[in-house]
SETORLUM-654017 format. One record per atom (N, C-alpha, C): y negated, z, x. Coordinates in steps of 0.001 Angstrom, whole numbers, padded with zeros to 6 digits, always signed. Layout:
YZX...
***
This chain:
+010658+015169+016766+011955+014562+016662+011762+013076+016409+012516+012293+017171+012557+011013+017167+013257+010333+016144+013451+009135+015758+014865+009010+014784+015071+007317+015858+016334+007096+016129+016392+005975+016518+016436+004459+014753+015874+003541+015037+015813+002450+014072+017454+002055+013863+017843+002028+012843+019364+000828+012696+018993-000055+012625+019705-000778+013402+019622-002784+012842+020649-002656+011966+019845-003587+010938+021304-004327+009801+022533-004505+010380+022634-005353+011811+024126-005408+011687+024849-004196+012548+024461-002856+012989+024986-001720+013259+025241-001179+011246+024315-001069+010740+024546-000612+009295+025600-001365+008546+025529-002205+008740+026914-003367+008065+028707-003030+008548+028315-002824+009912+029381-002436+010739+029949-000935+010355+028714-000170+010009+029371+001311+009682+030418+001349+008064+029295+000642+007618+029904+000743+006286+031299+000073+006247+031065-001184+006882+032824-001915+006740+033576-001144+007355+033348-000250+008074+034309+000736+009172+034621+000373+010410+033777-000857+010983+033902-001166+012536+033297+000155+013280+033740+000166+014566+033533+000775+015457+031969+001307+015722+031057+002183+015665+029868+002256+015932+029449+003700+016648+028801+003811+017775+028546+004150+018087+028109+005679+017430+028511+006604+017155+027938+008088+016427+028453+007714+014935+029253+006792+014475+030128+006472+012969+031619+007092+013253+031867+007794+011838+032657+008440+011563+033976+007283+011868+034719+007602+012313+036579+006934+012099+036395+006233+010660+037157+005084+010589+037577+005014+009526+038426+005812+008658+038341+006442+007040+040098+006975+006330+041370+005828+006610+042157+006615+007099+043711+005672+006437+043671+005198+004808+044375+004210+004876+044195+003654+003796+045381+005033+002764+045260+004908+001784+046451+005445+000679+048096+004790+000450+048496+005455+000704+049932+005162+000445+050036+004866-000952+050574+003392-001221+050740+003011-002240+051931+003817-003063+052017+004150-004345+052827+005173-005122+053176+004456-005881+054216+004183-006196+055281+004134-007697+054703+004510-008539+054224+003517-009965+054405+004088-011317+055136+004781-011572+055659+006306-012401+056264+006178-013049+057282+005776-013665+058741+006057-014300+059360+005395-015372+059303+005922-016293+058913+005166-017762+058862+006076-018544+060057+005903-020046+060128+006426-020146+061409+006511-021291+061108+006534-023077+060899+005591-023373+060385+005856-024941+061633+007008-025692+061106+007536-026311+062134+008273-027267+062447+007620-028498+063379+007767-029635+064037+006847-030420+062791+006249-031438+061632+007178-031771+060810+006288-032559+059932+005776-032284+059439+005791-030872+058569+005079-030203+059722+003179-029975+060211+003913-029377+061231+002398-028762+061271+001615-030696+061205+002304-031715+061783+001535-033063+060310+000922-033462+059473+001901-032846+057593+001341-033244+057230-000182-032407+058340-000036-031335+057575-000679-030101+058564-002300-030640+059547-002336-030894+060059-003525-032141+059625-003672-032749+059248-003054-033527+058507-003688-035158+057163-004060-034758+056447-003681-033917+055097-004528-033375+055480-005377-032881+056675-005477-031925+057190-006946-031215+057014-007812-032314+057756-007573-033557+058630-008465-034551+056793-008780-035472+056597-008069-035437+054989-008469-036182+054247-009228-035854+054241-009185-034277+053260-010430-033589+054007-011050-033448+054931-011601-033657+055577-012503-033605+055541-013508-034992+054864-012996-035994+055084-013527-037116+054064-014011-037627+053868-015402-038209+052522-016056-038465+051773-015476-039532+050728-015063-039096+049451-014292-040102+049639-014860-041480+049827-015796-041742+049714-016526-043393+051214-017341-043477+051649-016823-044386+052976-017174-044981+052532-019127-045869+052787-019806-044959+051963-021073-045704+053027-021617-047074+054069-021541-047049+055075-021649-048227+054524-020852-048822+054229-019177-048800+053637-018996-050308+052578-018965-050683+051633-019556-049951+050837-019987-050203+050653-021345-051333+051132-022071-050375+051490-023007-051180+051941-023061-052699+053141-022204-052832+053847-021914-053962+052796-021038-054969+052053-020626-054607+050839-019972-055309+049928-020734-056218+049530-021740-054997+048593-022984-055463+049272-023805-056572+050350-024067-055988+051030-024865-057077+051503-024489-058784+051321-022779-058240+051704-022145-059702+050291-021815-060503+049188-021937-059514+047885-022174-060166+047390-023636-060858+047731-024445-060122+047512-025755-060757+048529-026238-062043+049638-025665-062188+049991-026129-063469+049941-024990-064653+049098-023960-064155+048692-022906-065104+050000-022080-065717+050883-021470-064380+051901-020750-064759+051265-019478-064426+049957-019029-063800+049399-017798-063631+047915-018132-063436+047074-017152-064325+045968-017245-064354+045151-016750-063429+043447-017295-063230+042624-016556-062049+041036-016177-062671+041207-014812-062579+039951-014525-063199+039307-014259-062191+038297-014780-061585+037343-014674-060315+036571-012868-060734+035646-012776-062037+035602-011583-062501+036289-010603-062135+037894-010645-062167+038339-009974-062209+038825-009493-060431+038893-010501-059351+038670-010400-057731+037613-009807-057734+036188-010264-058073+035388-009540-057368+035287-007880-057302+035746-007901-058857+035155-006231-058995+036677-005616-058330+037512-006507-058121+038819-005363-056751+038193-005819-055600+037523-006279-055315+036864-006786-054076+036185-005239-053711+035150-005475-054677+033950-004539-054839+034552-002999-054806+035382-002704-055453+036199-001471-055053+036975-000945-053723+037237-002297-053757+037868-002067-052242+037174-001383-051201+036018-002431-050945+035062-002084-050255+033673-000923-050626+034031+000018-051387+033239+001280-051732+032188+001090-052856+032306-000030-053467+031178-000805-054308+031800+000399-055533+030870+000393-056877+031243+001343-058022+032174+000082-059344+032085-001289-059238+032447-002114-060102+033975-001877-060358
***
């Protein structure tokens, strides 16, 4: 049994789907389909607001921030660093 050689550009041609000699037809392409519509139900649609309304809202409240600092600097509330770390340390699985 013989095998005849392909040239590259008969192999190029099959694959893109040109015409070749002993190559299959090209498929029809797919009929493009409609998504879907989909319908949230009442607590999805109330979830899907309150994430709207969340990203929408700046990560750090800089007024109270501010108002923080300021109630730290004239010593209307105290800061025990001691006392952050070891809620730190709890937080994060530590035994302190």
């Amino acid at each position: 049994m013989k095998l005849s050689p392909m040239t590259p550009a008969a192999g190029a041609a099959a694959v893109q789907g040109d015409t070749v000699q002993g190559a299959a037809a090209p498929l029809p392409a797919a009929a493009a389909v409609a998504a879907p519509e989909v319908q949230l139900g009442g607590q999805a649609a109330r979830m899907q607001r309150a994430q709207a309304a969340l990203a929408a809202m700046p990560e750090v409240d800089a007024a109270r921030v501010a108002e923080i600092k300021d109630a730290l600097a004239r010593g209307d509330i105290s800061f025990n660093p001691g006392k952050l770390a070891q809620l730190i340390a709890r937080h994060h699985g530590g035994q302190a």
